[in-house]
N, C-alpha and C positions, 0 to 999 in steps of 0.2 A: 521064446525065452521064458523059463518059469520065473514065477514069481518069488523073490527073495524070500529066505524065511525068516530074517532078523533076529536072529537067537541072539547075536551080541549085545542086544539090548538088558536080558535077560543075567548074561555074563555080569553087564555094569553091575544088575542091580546087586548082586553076591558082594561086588565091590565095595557099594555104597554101606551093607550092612555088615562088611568085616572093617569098615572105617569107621560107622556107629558106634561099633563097640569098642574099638582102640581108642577114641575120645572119654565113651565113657569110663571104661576103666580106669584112663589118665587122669579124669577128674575128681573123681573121687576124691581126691585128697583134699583139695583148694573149698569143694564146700564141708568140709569135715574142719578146716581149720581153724573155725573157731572153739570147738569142742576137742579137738587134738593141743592145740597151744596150752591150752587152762591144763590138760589131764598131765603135759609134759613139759611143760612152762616153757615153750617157744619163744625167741624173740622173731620178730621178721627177719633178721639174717639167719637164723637155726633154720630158718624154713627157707629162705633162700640157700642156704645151704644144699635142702633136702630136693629144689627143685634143679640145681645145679647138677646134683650128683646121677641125678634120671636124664638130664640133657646131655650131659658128656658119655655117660655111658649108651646114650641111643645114638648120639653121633661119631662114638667111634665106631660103633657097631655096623650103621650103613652103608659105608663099603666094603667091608665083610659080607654084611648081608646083598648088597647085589651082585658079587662076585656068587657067590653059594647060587642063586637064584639063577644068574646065566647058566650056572654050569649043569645046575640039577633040573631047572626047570619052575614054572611058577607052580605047579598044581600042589610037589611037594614043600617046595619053597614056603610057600604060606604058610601051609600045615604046620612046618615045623616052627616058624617064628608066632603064629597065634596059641600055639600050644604054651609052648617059655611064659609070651605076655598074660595068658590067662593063668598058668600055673601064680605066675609071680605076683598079678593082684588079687588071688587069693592070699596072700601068702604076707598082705598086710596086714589079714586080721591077726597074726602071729607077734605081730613086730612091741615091742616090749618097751624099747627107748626110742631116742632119736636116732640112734648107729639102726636101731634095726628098721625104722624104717628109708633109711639110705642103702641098706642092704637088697631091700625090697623094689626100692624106685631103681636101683642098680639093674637089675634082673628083670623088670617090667621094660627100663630102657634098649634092653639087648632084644627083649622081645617084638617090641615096639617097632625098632628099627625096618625090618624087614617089609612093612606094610606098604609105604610108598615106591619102595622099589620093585616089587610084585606087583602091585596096582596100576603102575605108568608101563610095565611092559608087557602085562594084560590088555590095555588100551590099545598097545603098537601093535600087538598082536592080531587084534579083533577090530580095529578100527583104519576106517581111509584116514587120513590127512587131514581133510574137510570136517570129519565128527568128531577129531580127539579132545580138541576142549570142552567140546558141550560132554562128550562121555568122563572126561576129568571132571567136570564143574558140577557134574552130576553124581559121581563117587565120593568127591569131597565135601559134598555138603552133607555126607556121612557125621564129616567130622563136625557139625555143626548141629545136627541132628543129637548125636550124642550127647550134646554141649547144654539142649534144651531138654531132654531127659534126663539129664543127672540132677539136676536142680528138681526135675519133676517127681524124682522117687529116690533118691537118696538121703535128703533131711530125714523125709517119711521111714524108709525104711532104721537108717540111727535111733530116731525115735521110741519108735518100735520095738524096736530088736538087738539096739547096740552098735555102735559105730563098726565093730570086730563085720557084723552081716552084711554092713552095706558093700565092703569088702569083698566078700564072699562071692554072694549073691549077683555082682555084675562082677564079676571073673569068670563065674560058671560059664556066661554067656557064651564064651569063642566056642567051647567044646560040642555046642549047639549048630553054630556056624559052618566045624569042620568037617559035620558028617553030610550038609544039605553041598559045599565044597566036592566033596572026595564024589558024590554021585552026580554031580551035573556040571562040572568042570572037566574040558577037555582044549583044549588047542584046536584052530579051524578046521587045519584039513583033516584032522581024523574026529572030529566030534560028529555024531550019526543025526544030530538034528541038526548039523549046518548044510543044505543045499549048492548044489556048486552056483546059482546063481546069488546068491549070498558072499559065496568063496571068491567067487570073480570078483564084486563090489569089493570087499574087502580088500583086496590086492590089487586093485585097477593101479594106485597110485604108488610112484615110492617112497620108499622108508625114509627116505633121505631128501631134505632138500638141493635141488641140483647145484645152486647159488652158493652153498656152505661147500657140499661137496665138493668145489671147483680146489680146496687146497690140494697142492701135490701129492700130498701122502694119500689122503683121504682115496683122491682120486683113484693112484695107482693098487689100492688096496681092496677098494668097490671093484675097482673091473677084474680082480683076479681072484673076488669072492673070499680072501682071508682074513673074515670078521674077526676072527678073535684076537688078530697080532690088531687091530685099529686102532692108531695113534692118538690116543683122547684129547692128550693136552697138546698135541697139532693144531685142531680145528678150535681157533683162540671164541668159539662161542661159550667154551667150558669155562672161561672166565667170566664175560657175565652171566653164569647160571647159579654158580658158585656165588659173584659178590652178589647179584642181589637175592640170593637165598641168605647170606651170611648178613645181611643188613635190616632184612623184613621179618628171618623166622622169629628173632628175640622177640619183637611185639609182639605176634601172635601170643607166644609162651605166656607173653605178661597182660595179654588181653583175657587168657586162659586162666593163669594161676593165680593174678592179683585180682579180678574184679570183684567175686565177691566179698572179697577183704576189703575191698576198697571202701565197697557200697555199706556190708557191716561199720566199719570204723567213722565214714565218713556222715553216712547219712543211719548209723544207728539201727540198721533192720538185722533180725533175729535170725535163727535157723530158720524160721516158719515163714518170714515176711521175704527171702531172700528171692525165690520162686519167680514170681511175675516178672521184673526185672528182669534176671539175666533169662529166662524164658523170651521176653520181647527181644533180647540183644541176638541173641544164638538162634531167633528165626530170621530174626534181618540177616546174620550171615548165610542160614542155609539159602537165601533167597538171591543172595550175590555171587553165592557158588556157583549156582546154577545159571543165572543171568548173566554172570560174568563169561562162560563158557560160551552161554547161548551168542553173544553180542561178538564175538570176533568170528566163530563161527556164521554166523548171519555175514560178515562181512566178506568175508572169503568166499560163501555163495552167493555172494552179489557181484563178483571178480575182483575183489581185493586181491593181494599175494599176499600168501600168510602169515610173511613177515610183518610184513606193514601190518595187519588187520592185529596181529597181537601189540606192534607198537605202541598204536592209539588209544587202544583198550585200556591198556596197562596204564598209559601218559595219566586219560582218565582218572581211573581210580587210584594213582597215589595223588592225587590232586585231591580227589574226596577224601581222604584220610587225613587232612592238614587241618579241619574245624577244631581234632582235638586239642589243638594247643589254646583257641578257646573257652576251654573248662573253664579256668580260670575266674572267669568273669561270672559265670552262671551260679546264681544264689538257691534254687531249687536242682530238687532228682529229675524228672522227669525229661527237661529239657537237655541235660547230659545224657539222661539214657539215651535221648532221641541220636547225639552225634557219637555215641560210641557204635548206637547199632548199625547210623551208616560205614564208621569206622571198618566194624567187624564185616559188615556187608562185603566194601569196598577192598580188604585183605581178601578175603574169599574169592573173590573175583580176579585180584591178581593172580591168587596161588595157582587159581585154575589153568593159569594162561601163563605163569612161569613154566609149568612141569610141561606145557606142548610146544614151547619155547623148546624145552629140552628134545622131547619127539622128535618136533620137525627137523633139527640138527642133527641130529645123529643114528647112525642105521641101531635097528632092533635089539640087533644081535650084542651089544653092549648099553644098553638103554640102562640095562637094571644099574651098572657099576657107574653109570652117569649121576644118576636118580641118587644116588650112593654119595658120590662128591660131592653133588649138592646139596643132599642134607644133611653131612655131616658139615660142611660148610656153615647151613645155618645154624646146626645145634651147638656147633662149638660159640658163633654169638648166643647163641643160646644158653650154655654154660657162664658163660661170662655177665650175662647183661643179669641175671637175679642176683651175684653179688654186685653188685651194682646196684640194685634196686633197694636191696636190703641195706644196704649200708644208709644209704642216704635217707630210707624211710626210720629207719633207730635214729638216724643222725636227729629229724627235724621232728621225730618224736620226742624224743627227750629235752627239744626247742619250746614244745608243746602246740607248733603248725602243723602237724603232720600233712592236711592238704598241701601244702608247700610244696613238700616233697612228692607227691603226687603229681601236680602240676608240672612240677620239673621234669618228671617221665615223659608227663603227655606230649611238653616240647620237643621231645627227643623221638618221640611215637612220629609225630608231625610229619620233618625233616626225612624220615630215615627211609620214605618210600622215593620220594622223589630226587637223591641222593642212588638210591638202586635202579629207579627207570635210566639216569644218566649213566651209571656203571653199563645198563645193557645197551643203550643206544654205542658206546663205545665200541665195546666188543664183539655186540650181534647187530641190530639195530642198522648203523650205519655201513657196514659191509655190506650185508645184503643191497640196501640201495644203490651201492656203488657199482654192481656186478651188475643187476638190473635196470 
């Protein structure tokens, strides 16, 4: 028996750094905000506005985009949706007023879209059962990675060069990505550096878990191989994929788009001092990405069922997410950074392990338009929960607490994970147990 050649290892990493760059370009805007508001006189709801208008349009986008992505394929799939997203964050150094750069976060969001849903069926593709969270936790700490780079050279580069370059200059990035893409991307069985002892590994196991699969439909549509008619909203797992995507994504967005607003307004630090901070927060999360992955994976190769081993995981870490409601009380920075970074850890580590949640449920062959439901599911909280945020942050500014209103978030940051663990014990969670 030859020795595997583990190319899909290799695959992740493409993953990992076409996820770098979709965070980075996202963020750009949120450390620019203090230098954008002043130049365009923002209130916090103008800009929650502006972060609504890039959520709604990436979640309607997503199942569009994995619809396109089944049909065509990941290789071009990417290509085409990395292309849109980098055209379109260049295309804020353009933007004039507020309309334009809604225009801009419009078109970033449509671009946007398509990445997780080429990314989780890149995974089902290239990966057994047993490795897809560690290979998700590992891709998405992409998004994290980004998260600590944009603080690391974006103040810098505004500085510099003008807020118009920072723009520019991480837009360029994707078109970097698409050509290292187009030459060393291929699908298993015809890529020339995968081995059939690799190919076998890869496919030892099924796409599908047996315990889900046992619904009627599902059933009768696996053994006669007609993926593409597969009745999604049959296998009621698509309900908790969707609520706890609809319940968890908005935090992320506002772990994403408010904290350095936060940490400027609240605690006073400049373009220049913003840096170390959310640098510490966005390596605690690339560190939960990845850990998160790793820990339920460990558990399924110790003989867990991989339901269960993502239950526990997940129980876990919306448990660690609940200190922020905490803040409150904390009179220094340091020891809030300390429970947001476990925060941001602790999401990362879910995220990893909701999308193999998704995997393990359902066959390949519609993975992408899964991926699709569920994040347009979350983006639509997603849409919603910035006005919301904005409201109430003008509200108890103009009170002159503004922490208040921060606070008020956090309690609702708290809540809303272990509120979405209970959605999936419902719907996935405790099925599986029941069949098993």
């Amino acid at each position: 028996m030859p020795v595997a050649s583990n190319y899909r290892w290799v695959i992740v990493g493409l993953l990992f750094f076409a996820t770098t760059i979709n965070y980075l370009d996202r963020q750009v805007i949120s450390l620019l905000k203090p230098i954008l508001e002043k130049e365009f006189s923002w209130t916090e709801s103008d800009y929650g506005n502006i972060v609504t208008v890039f959520t709604f349009f990436y979640g309607a986008s997503t199942l569009l985009a994995g619809y396109i992505i089944d049909r065509i394929g990941t290789k071009i799939g990417y290509i085409g949706a990395i292309l849109v997203w980098s055209f379109a964050a260049m295309g804020h150094a353009l933007a004039g007023s507020t309309f334009g750069f809604m225009i801009a976060r419009a078109f970033l969001g449509v671009g946007e879209a398509g990445n997780f849903p080429a990314s989780i069926k890149t995974v089902a593709e290239w990966f057994p059962q047993k490795e897809r969270a560690l290979a998700v936790g590992i891709f998405n700490s992409g998004a994290n990675i980004g998260a600590v780079v944009a603080p690391a050279i974006v103040p810098w580069i505004a500085l510099v060069a003008g807020w118009q370059m920072a723009f520019i200059a991480t837009g360029a990035l994707g078109f970097l990505w698409i050509i290292a893409w187009w030459f060393y991307y291929e699908v298993p069985a015809r890529h020339k550096r995968v081995n059939s002892a690799e190919l076998a590994y890869i496919t030892a196991e099924p796409a599908i878990e047996p315990s889900v699969a046992g619904d009627a439909a599902a059933t009768d549509l696996l053994a006669d191989g007609t993926m593409t008619n597969y009745p999604i909203f049959a296998n009621k797992a698509i309900w908790g994929f969707m609520s706890g995507k609809l319940l968890t994504d908005p935090i992320w967005w506002f772990f994403l788009f408010w904290l350095p607003s936060y940490l400027s307004n609240i605690y006073h630090l400049d373009l220049k001092k913003l840096g170390a901070p959310l640098i510490v927060i966005y390596l605690a999360a690339t560190i939960g990405s990845v850990g998160g992955g790793w820990l339920s994976s460990r558990l399924i190769q110790k003989g867990w069922h991989p339901t269960r081993a993502r239950q526990w995981a997940m129980a876990l870490f919306a448990v660690c997410i609940t200190p922020v409601m905490a803040i409150s009380q904390m009179s220094s920075m340091w020891p809030v950074i300390a429970i947001l970074s476990l925060a941001v850890a602790a999401h990362q580590a879910w995220s990893a392990n909701i999308f193999t949640v998704a995997a393990d449920q359902f066959p390949k062959q519609v993975l992408s338009r899964v991926v699709g439901l569920g994040t347009m599911a979350g983006t639509l909280g997603g849409a919603i929960f910035p006005l919301l945020v904005g409201r109430i942050l003008d509200h108890y500014k103009a009170l002159g607490s503004l922490s208040e209103g921060y606070y008020i978030i956090f309690y609702i940051a708290g809540l809303a994970y272990l509120v979405a663990w209970t959605m999936l014990y419902i719907f996935v969670f405790r099925r599986v147990q029941k069949v098993n």
